[in-house]
Every structure is written in C-alpha cells, then in structure tokens.
C-alpha positions in Angstrom: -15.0 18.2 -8.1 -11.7 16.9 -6.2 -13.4 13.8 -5.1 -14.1 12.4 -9.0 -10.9 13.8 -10.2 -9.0 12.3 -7.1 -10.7 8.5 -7.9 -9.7 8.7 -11.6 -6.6 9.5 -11.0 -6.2 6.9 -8.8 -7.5 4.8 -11.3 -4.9 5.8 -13.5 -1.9 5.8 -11.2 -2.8 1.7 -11.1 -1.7 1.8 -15.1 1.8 1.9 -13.2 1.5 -1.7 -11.9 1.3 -3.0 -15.5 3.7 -0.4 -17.4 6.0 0.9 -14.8 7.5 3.0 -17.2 5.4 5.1 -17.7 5.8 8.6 -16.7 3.6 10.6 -14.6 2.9 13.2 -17.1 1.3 10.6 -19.3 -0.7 9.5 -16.1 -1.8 13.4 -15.8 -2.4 13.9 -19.0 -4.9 10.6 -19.4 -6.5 12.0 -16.4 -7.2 15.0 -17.4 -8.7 13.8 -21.0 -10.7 11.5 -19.2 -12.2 14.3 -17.1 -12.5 17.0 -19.6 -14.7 14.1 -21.6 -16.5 13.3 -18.9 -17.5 16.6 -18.1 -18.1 17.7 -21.7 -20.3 14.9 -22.0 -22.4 15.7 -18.9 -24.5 18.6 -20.9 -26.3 15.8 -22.7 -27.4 14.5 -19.5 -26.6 12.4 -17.0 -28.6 9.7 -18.2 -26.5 9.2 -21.6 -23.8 9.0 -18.7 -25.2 6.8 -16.9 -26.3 4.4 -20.0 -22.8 4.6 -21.4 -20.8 3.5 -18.4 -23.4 1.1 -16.7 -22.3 -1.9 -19.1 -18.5 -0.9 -18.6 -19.2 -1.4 -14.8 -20.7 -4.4 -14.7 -18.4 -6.1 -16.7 -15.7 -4.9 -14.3 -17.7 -5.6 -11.3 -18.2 -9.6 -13.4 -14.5 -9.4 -13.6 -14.1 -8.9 -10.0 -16.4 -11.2 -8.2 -14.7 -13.8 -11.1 -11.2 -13.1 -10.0 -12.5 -13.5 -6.0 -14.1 -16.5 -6.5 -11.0 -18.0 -7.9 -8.5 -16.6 -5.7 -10.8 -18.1 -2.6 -10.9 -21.4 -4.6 -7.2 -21.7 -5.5 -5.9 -20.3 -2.5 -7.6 -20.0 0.9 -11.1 -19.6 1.5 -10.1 -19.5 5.8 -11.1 -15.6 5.0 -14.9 -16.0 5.0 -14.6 -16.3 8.6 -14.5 -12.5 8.8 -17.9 -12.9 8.8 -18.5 -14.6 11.3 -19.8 -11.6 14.2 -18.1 -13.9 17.2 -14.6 -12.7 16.1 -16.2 -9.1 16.3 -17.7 -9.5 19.7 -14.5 -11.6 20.9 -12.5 -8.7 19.6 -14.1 -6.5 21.8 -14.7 -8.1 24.5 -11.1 -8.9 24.9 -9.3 -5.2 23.6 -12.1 -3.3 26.3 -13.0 0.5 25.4 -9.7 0.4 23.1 -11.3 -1.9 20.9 -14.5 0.7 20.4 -11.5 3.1 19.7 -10.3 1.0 17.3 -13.7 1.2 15.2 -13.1 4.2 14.5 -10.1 3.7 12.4 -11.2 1.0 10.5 -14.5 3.2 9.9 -12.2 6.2 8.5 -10.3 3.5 6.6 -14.1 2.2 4.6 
C-alpha cells in the first residue's frame, strides 16, 4: 500500500514544477482523492482498471518517447553512446574491484 501511494504522490508533487504555488495541502489532498478512487474502483475488478488507464498510459508513454526524440534531435544525440558496452568494460577495467562496488549503487538507484 506505501509503494502506490508513495509514486502518486510523487506524481503529484511534480504539479509544483508548473504551479509553484501551490500548497502542499492541495498536493495531499489530490493524492489522496486519487487513491481513495482508485481503490474504490478496484472492487469492479482490476480489469475495468486496467482498461481505463491503458489508453492514458500510452498516450503518456507517446508523449515521452516524442519529447526524447526531439530533445536528441535538437540537442545532442552524443548520449546514445551509453550504449555502447566498451565504456562499461573500460569502466571497469580501469576503476578495478571499486568499479563492481560501484554497480551496486547505480543498481539501488534503477
């Protein structure tokens, strides 16, 4: 139960990036309506759920991969080399056992 009410929160708390004024009861209290519909909704199923929000995400997942696509266009596309797995093994080759270490990290971090 923290975990969804922690990520729409989170969700929420970005609201402050377009209306900084807002207050942080507002925030709470959005978040909370938003879970208490959520879970009233749940009784009919998870598959109304899942029916209902599946076209909301893939239009924001559309949005996203549009606003990537741009921004590599406009700006710098030198970050696809992140996938290149030389930098990875160059990585460790040169930071040794540390390196591994650091792995770890960026794992917890995911």
């Amino acid at each position: 139960m923290l975990t969804p009410a922690q990520s729409v929160l989170g969700a929420i708390q970005g609201l402050k990036v377009a209306a900084p004024d807002i207050s942080t009861a507002t925030i709470v209290g959005i978040t909370c309506t938003i879970l208490i519909l959520l879970f009233a909704i749940q009784p009919f199923g998870t598959t109304k759920l899942a029916t209902t929000f599946a076209p909301i995400v893939v239009v924001w997942l559309l949005f996203n991969f549009c606003c990537g696509v741009y921004n590599l266009a406009l700006f710098d596309h030198s970050v696809l080399k992140a996938f290149n797995p030389s930098h990875a093994i160059q990585y460790l080759i040169r930071n040794g056992e540390e390196g591994w270490r650091s792995l770890g990290g960026l794992l917890l971090a995911l």
